[in-house]
KELUMNU-357820 format. One line per 4 residues: number of its first residue (from 1); for each residue x, y, z of N, C-alpha, C, O. Coordinates in steps of 0.001 Angstrom, whole numbers, plus 500000, padded with zeros to 6 digits. Layout:
% residues N
NUM) X:Y:Z:X:Y:Z:X:Y:Z:X:Y:Z  ... $
This chain:
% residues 112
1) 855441:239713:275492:854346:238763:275545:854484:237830:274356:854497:238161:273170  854567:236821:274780:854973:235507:273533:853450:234945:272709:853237:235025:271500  852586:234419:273680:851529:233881:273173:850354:234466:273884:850495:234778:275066  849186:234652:273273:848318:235514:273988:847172:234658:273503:847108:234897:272297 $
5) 846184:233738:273835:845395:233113:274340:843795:233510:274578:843525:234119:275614  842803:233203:273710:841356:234162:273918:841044:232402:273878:841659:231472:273358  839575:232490:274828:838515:231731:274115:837495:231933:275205:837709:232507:276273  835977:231209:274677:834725:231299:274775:834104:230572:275290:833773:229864:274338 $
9) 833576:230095:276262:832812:229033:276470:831230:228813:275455:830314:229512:275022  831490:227954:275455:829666:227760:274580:828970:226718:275615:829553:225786:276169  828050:226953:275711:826714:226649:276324:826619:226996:277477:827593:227585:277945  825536:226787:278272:825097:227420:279135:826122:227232:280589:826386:228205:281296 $
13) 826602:225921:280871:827863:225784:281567:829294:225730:281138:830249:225175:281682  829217:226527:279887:830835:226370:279101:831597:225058:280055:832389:224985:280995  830846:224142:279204:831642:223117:279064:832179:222588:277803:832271:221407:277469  832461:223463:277265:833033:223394:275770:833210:224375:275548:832324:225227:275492 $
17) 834763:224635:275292:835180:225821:275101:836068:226098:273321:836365:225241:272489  836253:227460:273277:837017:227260:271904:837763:228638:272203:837344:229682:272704  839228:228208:271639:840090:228666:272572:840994:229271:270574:840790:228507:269631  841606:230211:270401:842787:230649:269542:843535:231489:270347:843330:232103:271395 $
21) 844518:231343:269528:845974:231681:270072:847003:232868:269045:846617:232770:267881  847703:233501:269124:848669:234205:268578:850214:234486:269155:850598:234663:270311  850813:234461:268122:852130:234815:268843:852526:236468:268691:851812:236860:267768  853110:237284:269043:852808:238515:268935:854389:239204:269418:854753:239143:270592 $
25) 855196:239819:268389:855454:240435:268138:856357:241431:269381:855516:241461:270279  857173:241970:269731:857090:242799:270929:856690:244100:270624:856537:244819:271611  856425:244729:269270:856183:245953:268876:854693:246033:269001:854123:246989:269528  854152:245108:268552:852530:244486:268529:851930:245262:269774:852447:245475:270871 $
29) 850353:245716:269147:849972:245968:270033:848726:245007:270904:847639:244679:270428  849235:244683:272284:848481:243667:272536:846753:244093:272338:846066:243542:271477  846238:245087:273221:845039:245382:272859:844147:245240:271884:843052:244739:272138  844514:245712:270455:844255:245339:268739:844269:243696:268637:843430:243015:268048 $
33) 845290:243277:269270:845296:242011:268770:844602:240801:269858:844537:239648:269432  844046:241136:271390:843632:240971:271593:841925:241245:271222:841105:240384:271541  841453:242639:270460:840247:241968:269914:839966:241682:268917:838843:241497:268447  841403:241571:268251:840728:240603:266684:840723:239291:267343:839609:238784:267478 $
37) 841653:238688:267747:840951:237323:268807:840069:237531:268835:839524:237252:267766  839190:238092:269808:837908:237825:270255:836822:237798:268896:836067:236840:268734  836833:238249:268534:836501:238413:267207:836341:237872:266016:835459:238079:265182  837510:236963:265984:837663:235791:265396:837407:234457:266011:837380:233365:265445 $
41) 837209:234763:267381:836671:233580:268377:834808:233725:268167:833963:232904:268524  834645:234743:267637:833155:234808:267609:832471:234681:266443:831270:234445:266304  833613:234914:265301:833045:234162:263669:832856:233080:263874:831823:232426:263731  834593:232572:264502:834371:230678:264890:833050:229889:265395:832792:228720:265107 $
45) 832394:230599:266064:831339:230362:267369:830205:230398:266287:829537:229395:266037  830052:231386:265770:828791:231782:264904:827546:233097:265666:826317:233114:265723  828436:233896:266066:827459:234954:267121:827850:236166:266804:827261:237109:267334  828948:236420:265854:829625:237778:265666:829098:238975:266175:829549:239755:267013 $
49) 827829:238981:265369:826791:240016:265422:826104:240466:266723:825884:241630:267059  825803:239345:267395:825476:239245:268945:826764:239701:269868:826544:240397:270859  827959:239350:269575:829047:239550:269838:829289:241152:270043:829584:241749:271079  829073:241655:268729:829830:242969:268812:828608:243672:269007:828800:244885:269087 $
53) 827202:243265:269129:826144:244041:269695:826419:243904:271519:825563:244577:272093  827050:243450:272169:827037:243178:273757:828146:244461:273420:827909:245600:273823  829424:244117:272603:829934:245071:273332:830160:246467:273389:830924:247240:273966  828920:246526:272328:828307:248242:271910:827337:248328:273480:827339:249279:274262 $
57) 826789:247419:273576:825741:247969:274903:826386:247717:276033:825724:247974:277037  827625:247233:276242:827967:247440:277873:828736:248562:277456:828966:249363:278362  829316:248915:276049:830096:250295:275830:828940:251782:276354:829237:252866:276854  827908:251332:276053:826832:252569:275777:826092:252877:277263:825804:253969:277754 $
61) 825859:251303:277884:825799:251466:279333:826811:252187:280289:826440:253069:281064  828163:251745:280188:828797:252558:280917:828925:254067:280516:829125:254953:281348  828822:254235:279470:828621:256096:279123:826998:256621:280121:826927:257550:280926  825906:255694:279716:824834:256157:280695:825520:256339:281915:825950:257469:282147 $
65) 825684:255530:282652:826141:255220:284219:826781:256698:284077:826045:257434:284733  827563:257262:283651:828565:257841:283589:827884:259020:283627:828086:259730:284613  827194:259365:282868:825831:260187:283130:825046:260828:283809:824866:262043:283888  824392:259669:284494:823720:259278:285786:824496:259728:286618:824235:260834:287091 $
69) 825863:258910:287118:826570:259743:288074:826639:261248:288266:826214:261894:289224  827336:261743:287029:827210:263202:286799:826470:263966:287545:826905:264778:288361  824511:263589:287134:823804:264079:287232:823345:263811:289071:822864:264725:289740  823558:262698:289519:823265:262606:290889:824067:263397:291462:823543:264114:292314 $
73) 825740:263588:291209:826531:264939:291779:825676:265841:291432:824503:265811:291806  825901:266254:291089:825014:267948:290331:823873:268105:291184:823580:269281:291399  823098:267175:291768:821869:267139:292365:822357:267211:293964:821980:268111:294715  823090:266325:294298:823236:266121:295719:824198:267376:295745:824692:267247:296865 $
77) 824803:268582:295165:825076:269765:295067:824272:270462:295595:823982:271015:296656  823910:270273:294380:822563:271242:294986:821548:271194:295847:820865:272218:295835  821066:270017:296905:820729:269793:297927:820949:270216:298948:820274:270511:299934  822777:270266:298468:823486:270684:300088:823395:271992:299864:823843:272531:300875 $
81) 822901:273191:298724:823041:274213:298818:821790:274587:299447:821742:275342:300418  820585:273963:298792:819368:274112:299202:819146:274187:301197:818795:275053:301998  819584:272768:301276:819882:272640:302964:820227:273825:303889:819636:274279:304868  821652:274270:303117:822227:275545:303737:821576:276754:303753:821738:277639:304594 $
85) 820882:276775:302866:819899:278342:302420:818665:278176:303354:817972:279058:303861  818555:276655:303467:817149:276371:304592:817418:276586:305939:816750:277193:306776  818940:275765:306084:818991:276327:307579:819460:277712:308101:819263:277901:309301  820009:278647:307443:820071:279708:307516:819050:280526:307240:819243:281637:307734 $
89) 817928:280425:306589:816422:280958:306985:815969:280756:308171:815482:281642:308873  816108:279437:308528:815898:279034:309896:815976:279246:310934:815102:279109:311790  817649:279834:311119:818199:280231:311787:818277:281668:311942:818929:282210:312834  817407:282454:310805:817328:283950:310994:815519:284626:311576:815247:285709:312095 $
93) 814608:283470:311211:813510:283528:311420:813168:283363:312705:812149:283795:313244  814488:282400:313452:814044:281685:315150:814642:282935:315765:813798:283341:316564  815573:283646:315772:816572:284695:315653:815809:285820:316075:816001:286482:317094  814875:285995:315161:814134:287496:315169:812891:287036:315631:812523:285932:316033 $
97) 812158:288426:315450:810624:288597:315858:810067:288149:314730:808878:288370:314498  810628:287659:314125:809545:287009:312485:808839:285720:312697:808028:285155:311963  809520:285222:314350:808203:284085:314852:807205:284380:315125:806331:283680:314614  806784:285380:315927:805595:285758:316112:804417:286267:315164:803193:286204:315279 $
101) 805357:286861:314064:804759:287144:312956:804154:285980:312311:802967:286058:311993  804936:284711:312034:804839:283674:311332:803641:283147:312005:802654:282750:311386  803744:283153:313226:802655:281539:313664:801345:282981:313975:800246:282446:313828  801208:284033:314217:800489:284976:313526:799538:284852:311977:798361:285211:311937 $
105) 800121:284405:311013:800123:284337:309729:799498:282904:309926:798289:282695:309826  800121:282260:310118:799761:280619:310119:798235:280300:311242:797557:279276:311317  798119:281346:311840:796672:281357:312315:795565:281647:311545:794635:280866:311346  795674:282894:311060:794972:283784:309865:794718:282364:308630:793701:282380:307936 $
109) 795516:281475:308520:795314:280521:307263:794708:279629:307909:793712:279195:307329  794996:279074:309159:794019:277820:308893:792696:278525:309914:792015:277832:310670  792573:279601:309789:790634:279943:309814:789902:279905:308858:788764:279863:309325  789855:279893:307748:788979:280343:306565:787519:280706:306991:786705:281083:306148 $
């Protein structure tokens, strides 16, 4: 990679942009030196701080997300276990004489 190229648009339709450049090395690592660019495109600008606060919170957002996912597996797990344990009650209650018992029971409750 010969020249590696960052820049920024400023204003609300980046129609003005500000653009630096580097030449780099073949040992170089592009990544590193792609974000001191950016970086130095954002002293240039005057936002640094705003700068490296976005990319702590889309860093910190995708760890949530990441999270979240986790936790919706773990759940829809356990749904499908729940499901299975339901329909196999289901299927042992319709099965046996424990219907008659049941809607038996379910009479007795709604008399008070």
């Amino acid at each position: 990679m010969k020249t590696t190229k960052i820049g920024f648009g400023v204003n609300n339709y980046e129609n003005f942009r500000i653009y630096i450049e580097a030449d780099l090395e073949p040992d170089e690592d592009c990544t590193l030196a792609l974000d001191f660019l950016r970086t130095r495109v954002a002293d240039e600008i005057g936002f640094p701080q705003y700068y490296l606060d976005l990319r702590s919170k889309v860093s910190d957002a995708k760890y949530e997300l990441s999270v979240l996912v986790r936790k919706l597996e773990e759940v829809k797990l356990d749904l499908e276990v729940a499901t299975s344990k339901w329909s196999n009650l289901v299927n042992y209650f319709s099965s046996s004489m424990m219907v008659i018992v049941l809607s038996q029971i379910h009479l007795k409750v709604n008399i008070f």
